[in-house]
N, CA, C and O atoms as a GROMACS GRO file, in nm:
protein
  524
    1UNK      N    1  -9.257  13.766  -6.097
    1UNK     CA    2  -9.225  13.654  -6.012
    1UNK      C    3  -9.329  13.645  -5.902
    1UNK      O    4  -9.360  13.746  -5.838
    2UNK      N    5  -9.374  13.548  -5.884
    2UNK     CA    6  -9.502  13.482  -5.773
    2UNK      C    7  -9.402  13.453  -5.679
    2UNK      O    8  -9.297  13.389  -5.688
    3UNK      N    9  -9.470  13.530  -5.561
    3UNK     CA   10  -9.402  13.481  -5.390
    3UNK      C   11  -9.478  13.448  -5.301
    3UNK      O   12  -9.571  13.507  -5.245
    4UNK      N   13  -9.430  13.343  -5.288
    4UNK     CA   14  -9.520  13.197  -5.207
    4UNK      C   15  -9.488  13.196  -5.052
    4UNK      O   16  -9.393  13.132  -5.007
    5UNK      N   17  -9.594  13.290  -4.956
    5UNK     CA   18  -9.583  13.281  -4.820
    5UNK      C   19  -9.604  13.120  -4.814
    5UNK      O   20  -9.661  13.056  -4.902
    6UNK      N   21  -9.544  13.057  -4.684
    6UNK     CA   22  -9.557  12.918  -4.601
    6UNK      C   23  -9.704  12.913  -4.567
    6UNK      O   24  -9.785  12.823  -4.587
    7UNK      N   25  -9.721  13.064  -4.494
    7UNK     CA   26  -9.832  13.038  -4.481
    7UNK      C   27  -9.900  13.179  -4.433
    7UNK      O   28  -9.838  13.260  -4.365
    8UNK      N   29 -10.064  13.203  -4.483
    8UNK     CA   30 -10.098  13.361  -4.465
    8UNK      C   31 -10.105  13.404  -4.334
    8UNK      O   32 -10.159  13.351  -4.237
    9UNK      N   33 -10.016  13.552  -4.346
    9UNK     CA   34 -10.040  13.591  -4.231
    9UNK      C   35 -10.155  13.651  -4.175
    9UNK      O   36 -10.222  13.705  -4.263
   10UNK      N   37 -10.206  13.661  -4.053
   10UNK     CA   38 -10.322  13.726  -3.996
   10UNK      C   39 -10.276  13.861  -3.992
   10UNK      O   40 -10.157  13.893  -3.980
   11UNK      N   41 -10.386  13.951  -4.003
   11UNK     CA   42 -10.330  14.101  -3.997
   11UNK      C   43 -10.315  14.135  -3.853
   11UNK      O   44 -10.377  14.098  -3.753
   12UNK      N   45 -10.202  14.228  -3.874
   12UNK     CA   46 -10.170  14.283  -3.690
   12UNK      C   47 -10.286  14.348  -3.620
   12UNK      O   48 -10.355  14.440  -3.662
   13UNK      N   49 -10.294  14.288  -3.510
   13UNK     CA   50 -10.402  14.335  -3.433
   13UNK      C   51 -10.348  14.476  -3.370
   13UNK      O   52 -10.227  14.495  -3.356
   14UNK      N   53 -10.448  14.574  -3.332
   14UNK     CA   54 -10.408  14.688  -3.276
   14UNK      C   55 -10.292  14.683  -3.180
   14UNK      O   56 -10.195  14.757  -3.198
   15UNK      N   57 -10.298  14.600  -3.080
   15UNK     CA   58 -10.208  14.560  -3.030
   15UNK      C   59 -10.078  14.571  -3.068
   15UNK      O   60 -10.006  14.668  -3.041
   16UNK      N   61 -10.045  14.471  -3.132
   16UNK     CA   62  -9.902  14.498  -3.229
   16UNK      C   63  -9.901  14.604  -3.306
   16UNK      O   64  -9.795  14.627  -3.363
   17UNK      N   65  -9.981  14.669  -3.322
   17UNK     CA   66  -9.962  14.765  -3.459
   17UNK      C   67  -9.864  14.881  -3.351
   17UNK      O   68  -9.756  14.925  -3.392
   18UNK      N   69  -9.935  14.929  -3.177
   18UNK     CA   70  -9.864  15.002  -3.091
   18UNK      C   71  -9.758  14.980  -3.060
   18UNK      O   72  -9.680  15.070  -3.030
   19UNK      N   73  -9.719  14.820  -3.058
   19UNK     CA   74  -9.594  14.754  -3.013
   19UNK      C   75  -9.486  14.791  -3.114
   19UNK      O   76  -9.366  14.810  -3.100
   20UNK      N   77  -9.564  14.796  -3.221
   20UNK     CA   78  -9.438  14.818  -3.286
   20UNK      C   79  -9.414  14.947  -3.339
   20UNK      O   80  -9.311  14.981  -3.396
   21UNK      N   81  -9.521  15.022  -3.316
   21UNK     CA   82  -9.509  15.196  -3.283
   21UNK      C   83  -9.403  15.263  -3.155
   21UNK      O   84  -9.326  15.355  -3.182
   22UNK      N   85  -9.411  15.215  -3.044
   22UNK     CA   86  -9.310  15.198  -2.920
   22UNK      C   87  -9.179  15.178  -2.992
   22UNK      O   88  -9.098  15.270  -2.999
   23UNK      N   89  -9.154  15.046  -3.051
   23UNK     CA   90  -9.061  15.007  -3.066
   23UNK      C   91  -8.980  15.084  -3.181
   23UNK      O   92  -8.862  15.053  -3.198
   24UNK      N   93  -9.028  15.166  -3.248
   24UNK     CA   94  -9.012  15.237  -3.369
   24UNK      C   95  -8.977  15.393  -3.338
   24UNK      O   96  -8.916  15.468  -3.415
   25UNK      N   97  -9.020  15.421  -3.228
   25UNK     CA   98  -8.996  15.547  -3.143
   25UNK      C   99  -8.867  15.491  -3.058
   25UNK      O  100  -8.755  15.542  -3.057
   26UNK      N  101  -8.902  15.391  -2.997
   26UNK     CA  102  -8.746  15.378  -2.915
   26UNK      C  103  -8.628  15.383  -3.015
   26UNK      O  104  -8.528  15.451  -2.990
   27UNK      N  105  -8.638  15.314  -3.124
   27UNK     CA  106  -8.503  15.291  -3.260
   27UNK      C  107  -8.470  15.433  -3.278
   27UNK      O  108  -8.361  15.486  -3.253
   28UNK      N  109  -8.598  15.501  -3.336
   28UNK     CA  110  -8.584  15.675  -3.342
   28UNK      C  111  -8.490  15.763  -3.289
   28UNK      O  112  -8.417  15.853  -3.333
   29UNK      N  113  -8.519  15.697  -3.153
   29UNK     CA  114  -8.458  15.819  -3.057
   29UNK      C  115  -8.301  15.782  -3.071
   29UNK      O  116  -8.220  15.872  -3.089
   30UNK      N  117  -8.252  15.613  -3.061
   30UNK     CA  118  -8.151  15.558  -3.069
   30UNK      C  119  -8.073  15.641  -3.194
   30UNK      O  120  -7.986  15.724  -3.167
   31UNK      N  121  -8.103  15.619  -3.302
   31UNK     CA  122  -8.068  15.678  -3.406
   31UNK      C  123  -8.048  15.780  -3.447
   31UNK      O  124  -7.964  15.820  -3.527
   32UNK      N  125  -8.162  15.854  -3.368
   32UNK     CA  126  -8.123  16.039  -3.393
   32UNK      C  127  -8.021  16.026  -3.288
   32UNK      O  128  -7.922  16.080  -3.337
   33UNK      N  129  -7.989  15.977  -3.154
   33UNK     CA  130  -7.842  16.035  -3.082
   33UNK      C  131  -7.750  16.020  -3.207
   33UNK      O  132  -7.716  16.115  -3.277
   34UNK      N  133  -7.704  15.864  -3.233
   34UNK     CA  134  -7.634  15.854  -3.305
   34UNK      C  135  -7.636  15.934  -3.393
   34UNK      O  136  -7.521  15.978  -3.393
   35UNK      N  137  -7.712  16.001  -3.497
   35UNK     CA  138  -7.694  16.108  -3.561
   35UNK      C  139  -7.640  16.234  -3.555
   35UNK      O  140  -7.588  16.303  -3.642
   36UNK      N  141  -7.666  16.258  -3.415
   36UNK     CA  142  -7.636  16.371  -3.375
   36UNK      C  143  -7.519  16.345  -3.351
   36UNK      O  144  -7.453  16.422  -3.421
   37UNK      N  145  -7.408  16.241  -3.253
   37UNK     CA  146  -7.264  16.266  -3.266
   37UNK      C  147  -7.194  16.252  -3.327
   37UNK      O  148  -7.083  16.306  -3.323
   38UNK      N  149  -7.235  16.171  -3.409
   38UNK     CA  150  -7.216  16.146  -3.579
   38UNK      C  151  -7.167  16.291  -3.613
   38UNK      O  152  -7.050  16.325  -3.605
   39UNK      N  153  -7.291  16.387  -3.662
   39UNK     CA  154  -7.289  16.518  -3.720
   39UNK      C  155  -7.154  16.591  -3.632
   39UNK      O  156  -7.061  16.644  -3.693
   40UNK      N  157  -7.160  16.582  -3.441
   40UNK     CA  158  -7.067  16.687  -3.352
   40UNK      C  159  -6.933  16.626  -3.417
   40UNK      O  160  -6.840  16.705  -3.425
   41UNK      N  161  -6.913  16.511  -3.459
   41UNK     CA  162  -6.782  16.466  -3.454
   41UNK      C  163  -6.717  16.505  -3.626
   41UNK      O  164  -6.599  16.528  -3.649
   42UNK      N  165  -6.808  16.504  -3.711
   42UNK     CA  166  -6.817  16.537  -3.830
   42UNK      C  167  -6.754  16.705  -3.815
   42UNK      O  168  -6.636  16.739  -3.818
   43UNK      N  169  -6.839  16.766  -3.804
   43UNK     CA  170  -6.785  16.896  -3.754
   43UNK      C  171  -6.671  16.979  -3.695
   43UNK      O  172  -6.625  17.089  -3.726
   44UNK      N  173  -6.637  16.884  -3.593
   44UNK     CA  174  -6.507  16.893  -3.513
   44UNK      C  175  -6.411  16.877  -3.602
   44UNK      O  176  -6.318  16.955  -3.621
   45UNK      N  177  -6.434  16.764  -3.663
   45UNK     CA  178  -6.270  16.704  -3.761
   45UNK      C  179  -6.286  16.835  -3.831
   45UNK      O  180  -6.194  16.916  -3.825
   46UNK      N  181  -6.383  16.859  -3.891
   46UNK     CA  182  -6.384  16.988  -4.011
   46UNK      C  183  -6.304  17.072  -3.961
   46UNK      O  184  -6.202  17.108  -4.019
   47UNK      N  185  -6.352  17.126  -3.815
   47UNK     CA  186  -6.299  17.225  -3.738
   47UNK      C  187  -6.100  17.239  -3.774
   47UNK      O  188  -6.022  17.314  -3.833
   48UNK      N  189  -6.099  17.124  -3.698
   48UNK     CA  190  -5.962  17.063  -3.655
   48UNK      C  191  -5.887  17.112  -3.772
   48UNK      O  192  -5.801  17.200  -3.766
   49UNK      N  193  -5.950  17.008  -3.953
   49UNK     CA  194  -5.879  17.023  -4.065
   49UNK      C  195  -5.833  17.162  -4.072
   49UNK      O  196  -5.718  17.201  -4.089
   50UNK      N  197  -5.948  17.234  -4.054
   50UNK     CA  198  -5.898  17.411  -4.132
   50UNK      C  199  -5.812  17.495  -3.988
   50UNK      O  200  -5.744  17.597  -3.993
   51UNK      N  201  -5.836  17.434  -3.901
   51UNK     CA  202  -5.722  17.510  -3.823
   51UNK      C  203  -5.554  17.464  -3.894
   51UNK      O  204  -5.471  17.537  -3.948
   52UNK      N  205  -5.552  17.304  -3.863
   52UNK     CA  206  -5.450  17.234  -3.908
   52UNK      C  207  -5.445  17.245  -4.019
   52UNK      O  208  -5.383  17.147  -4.061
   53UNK      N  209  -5.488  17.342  -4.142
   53UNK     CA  210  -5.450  17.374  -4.322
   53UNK      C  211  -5.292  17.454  -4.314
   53UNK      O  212  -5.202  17.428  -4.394
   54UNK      N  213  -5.278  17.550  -4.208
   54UNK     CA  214  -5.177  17.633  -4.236
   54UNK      C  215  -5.038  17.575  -4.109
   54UNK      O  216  -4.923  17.618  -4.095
   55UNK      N  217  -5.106  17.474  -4.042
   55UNK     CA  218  -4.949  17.394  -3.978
   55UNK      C  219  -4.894  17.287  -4.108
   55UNK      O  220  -4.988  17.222  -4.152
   56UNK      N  221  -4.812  17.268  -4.150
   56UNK     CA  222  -4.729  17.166  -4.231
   56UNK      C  223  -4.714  17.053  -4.138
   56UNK      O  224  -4.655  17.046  -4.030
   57UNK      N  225  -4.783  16.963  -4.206
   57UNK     CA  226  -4.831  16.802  -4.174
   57UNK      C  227  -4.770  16.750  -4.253
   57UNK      O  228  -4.711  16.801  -4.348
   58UNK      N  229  -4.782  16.573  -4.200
   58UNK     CA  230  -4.725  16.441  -4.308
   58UNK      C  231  -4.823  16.422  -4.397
   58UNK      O  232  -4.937  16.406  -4.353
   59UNK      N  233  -4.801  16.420  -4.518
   59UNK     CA  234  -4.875  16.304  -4.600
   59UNK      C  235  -5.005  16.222  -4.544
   59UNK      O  236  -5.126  16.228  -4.565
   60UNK      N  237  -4.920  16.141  -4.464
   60UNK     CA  238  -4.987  16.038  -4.407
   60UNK      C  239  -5.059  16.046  -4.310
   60UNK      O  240  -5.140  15.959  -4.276
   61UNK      N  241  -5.036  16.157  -4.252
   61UNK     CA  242  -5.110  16.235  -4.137
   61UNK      C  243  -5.289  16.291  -4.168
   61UNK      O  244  -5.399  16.282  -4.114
   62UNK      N  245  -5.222  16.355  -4.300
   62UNK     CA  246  -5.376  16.437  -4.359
   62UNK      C  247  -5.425  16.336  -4.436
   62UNK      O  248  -5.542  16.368  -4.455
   63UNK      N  249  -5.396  16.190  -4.513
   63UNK     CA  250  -5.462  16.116  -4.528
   63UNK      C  251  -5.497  16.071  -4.445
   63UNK      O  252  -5.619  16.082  -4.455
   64UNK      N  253  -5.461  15.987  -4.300
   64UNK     CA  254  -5.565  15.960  -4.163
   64UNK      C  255  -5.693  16.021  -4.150
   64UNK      O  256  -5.806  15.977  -4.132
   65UNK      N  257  -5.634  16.155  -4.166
   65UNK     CA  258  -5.760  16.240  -4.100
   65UNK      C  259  -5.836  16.241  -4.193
   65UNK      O  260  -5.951  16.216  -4.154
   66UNK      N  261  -5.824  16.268  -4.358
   66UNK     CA  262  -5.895  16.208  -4.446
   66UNK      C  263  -5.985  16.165  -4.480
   66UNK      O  264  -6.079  16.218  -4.537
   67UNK      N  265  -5.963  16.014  -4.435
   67UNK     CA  266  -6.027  15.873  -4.413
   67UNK      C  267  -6.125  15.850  -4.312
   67UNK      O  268  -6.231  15.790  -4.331
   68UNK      N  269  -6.084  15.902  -4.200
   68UNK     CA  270  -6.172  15.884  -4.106
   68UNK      C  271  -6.308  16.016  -4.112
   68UNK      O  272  -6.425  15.979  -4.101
   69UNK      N  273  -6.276  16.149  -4.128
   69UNK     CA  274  -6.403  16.218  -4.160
   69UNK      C  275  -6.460  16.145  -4.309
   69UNK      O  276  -6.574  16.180  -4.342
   70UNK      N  277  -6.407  16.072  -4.378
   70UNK     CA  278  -6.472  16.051  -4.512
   70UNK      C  279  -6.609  15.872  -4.366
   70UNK      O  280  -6.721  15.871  -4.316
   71UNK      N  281  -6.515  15.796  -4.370
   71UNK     CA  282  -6.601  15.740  -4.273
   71UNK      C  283  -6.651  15.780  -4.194
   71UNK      O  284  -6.748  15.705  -4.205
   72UNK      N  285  -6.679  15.848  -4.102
   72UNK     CA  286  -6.860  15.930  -4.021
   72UNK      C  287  -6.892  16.011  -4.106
   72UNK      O  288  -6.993  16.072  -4.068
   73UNK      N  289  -6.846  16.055  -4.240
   73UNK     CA  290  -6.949  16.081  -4.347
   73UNK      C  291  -7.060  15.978  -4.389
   73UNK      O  292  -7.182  15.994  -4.390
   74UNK      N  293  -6.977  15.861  -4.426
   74UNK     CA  294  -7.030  15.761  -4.435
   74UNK      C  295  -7.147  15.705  -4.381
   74UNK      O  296  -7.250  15.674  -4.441
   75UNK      N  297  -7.116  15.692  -4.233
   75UNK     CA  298  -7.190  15.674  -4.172
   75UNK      C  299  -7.307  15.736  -4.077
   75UNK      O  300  -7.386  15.682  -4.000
   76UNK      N  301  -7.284  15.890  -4.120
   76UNK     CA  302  -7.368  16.000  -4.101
   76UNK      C  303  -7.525  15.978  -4.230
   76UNK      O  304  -7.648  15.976  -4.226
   77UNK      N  305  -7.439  15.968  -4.306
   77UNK     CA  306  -7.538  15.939  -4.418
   77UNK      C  307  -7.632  15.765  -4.350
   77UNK      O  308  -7.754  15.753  -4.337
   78UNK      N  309  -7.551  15.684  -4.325
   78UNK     CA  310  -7.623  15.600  -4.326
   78UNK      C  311  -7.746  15.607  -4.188
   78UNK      O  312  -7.852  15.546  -4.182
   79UNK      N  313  -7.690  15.702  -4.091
   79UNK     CA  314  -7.767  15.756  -3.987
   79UNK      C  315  -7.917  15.804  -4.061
   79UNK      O  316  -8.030  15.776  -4.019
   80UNK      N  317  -7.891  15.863  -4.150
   80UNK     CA  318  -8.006  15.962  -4.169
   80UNK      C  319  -8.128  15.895  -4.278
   80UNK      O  320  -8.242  15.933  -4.301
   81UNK      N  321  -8.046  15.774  -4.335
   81UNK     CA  322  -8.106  15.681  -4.425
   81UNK      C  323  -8.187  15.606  -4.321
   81UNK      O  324  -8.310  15.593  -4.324
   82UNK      N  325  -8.110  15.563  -4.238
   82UNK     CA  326  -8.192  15.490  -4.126
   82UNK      C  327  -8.320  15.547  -4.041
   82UNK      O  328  -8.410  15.471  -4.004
   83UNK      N  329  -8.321  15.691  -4.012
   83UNK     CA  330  -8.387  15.795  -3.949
   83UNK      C  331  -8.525  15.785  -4.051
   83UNK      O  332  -8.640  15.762  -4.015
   84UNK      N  333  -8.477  15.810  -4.184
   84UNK     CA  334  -8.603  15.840  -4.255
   84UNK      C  335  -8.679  15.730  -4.273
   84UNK      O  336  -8.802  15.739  -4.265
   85UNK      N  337  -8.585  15.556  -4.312
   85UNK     CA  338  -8.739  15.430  -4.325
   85UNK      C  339  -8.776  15.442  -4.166
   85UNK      O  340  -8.869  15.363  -4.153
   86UNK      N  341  -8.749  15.502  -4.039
   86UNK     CA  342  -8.813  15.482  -3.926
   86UNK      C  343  -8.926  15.541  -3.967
   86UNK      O  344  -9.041  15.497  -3.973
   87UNK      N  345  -8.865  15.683  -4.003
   87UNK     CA  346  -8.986  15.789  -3.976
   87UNK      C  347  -9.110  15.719  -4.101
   87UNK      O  348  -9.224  15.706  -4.058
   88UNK      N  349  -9.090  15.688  -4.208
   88UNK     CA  350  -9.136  15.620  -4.316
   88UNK      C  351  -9.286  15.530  -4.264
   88UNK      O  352  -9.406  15.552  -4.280
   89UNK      N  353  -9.177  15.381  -4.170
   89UNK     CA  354  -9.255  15.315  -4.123
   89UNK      C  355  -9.350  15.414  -3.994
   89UNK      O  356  -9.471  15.396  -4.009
   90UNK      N  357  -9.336  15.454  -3.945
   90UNK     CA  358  -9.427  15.547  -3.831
   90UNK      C  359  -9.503  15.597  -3.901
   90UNK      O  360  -9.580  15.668  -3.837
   91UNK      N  361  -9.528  15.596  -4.038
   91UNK     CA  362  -9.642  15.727  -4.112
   91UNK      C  363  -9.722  15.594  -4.143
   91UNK      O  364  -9.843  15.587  -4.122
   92UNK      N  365  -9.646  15.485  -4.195
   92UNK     CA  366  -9.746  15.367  -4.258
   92UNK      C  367  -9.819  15.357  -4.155
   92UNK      O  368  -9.935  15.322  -4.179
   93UNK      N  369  -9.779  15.385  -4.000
   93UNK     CA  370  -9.860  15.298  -3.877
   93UNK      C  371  -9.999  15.407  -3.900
   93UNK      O  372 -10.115  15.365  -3.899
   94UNK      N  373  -9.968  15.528  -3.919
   94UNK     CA  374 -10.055  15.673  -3.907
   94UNK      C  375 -10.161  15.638  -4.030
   94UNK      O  376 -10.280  15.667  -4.026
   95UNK      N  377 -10.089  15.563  -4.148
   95UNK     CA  378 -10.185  15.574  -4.240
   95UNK      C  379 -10.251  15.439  -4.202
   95UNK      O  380 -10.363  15.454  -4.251
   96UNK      N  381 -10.249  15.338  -4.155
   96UNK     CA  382 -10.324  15.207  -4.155
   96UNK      C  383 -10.259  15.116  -4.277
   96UNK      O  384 -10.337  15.041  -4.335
   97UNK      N  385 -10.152  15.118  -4.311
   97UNK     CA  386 -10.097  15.040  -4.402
   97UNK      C  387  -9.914  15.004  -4.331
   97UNK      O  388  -9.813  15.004  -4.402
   98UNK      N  389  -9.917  14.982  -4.214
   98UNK     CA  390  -9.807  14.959  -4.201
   98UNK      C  391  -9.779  14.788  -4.165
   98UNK      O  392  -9.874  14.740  -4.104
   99UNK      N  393  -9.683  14.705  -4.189
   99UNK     CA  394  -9.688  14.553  -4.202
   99UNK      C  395  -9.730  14.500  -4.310
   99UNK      O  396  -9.748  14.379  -4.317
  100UNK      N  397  -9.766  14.619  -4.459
  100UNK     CA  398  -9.797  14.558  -4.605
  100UNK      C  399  -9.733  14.576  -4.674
  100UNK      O  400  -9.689  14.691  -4.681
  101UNK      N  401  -9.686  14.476  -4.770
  101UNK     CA  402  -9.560  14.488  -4.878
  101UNK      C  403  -9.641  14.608  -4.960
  101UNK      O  404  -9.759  14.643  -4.955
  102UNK      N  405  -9.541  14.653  -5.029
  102UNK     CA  406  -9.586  14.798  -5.068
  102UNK      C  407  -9.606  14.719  -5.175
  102UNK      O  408  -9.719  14.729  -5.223
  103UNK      N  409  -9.518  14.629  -5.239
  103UNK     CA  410  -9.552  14.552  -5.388
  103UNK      C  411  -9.663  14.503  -5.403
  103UNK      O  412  -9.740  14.541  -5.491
  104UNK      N  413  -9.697  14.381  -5.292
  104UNK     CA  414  -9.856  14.366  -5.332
  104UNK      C  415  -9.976  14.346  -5.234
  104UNK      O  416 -10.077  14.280  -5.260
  105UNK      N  417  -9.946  14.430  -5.086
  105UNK     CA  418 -10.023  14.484  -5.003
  105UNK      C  419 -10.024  14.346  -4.944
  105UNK      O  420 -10.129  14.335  -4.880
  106UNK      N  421  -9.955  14.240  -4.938
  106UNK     CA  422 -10.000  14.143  -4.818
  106UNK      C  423  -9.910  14.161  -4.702
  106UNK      O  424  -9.802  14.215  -4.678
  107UNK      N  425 -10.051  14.056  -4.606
  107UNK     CA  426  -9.897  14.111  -4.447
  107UNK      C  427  -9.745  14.040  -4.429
  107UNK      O  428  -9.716  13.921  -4.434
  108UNK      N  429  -9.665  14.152  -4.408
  108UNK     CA  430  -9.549  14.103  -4.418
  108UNK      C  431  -9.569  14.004  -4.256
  108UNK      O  432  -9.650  14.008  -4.164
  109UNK      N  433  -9.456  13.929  -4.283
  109UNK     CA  434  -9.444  13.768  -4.160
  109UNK      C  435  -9.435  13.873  -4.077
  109UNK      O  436  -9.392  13.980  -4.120
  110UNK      N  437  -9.483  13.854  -3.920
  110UNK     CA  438  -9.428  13.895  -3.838
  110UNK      C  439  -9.285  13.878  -3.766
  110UNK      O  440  -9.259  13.961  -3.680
  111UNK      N  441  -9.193  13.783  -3.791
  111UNK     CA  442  -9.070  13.790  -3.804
  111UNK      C  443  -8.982  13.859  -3.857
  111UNK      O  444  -8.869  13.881  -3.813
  112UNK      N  445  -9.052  13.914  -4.002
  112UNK     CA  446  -8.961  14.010  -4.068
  112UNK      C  447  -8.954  14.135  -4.028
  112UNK      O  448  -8.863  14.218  -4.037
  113UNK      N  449  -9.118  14.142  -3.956
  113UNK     CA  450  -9.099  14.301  -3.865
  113UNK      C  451  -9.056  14.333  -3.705
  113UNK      O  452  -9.025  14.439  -3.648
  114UNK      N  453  -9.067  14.204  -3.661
  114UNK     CA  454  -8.952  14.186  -3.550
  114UNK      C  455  -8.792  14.206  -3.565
  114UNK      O  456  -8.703  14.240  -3.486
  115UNK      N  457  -8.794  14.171  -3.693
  115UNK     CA  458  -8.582  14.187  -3.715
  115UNK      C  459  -8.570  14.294  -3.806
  115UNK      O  460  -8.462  14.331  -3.853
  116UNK      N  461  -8.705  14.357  -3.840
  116UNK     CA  462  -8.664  14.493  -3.976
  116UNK      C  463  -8.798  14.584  -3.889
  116UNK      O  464  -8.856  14.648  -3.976
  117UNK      N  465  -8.833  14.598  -3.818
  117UNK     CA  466  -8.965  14.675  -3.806
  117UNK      C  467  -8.999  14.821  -3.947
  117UNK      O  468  -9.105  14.874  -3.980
  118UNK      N  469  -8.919  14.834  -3.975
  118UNK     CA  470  -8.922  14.973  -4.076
  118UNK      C  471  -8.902  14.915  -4.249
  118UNK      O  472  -8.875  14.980  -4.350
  119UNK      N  473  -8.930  14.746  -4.228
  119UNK     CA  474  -8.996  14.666  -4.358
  119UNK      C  475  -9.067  14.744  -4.395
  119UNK      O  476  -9.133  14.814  -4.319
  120UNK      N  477  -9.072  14.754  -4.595
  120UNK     CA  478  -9.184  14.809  -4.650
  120UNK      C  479  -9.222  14.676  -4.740
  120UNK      O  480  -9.332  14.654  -4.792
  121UNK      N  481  -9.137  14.614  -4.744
  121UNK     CA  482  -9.156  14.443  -4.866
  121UNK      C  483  -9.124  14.331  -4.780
  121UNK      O  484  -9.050  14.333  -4.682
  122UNK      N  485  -9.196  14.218  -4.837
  122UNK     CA  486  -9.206  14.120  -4.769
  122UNK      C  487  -9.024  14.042  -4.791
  122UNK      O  488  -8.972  14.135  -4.853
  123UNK      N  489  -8.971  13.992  -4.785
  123UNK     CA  490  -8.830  13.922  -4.831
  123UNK      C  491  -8.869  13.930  -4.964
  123UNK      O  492  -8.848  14.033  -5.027
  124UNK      N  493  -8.913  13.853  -5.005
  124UNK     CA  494  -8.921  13.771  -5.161
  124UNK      C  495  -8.890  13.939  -5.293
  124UNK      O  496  -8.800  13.949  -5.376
  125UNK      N  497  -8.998  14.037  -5.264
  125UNK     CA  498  -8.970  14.151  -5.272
  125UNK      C  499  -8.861  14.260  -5.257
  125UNK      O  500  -8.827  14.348  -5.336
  126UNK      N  501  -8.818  14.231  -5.140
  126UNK     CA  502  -8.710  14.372  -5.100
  126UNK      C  503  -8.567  14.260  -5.168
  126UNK      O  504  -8.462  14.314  -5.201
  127UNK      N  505  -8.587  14.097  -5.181
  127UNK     CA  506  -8.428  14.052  -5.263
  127UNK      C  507  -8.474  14.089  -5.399
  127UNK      O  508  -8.383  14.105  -5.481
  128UNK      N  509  -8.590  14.106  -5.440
  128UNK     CA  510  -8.656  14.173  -5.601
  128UNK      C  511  -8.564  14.316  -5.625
  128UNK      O  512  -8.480  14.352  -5.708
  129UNK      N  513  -8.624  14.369  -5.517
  129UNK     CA  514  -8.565  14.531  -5.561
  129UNK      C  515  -8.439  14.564  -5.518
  129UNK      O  516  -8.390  14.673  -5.546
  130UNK      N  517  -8.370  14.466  -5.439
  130UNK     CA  518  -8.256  14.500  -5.419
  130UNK      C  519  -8.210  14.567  -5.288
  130UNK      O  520  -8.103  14.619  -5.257
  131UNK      N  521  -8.346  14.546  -5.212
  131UNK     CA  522  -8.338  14.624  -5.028
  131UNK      C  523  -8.268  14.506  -4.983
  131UNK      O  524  -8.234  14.495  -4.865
   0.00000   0.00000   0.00000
């Protein structure tokens, strides 16, 4: 399938290439907290469960608790998914290929890396593969 930019983009000037190095370090840091209480809170419930194995609970009680460590599982994982296209995009900046569809090396819009900075495909691409 042929994907038809509006119109070609100019490649990022050094400039932006830092801007969006900054901005990729600030998400970073955002994301590793979240990771991290993610993981303390993950832990705790664990804690909690195996103390609370030998008190006799409801049903409905140990399904709650359940559910909710199964969600910041969830979303622990999605922490760390997120952590790695940061770290991902930060290596493209290191290698000189960051803002190029990995599919066929043109520059992704600068819009798409304003609302995705850790883009590796241009749209037309990442609805291809399914990102």
């Amino acid at each position: 399938m042929v994907h038809a930019q509006q119109q070609t983009e100019a490649p990022l000037t050094a400039d932006e290439v830092e801007e969006f190095r900054r901005l990729l370090a600030q998400q970073r840091r955002l994301a590793k907290e979240g990771k991290d209480v993610l993981e303390e809170e993950l832990h705790s419930e664990e804690q909690d469960a195996q103390q609370a194995s030998s008190v006799p609970t409801h049903p409905a009680d140990t399904a709650g608790e359940t559910y909710e460590r199964d969600l910041n599982a969830t979303e622990l994982a999605r922490e760390q998914n997120h952590l790695g296209e940061i770290d991902q995009a930060l290596a493209r900046i290191e290698e000189g290929t960051f803002g190029r569809c990995l599919a066929d090396g043109k520059q992704i819009p600068r819009k798409r890396l304003l609302a995705e900075p850790w883009a590796k495909y241009c749209i037309g691409h990442a609805k291809e593969l399914g990102n």
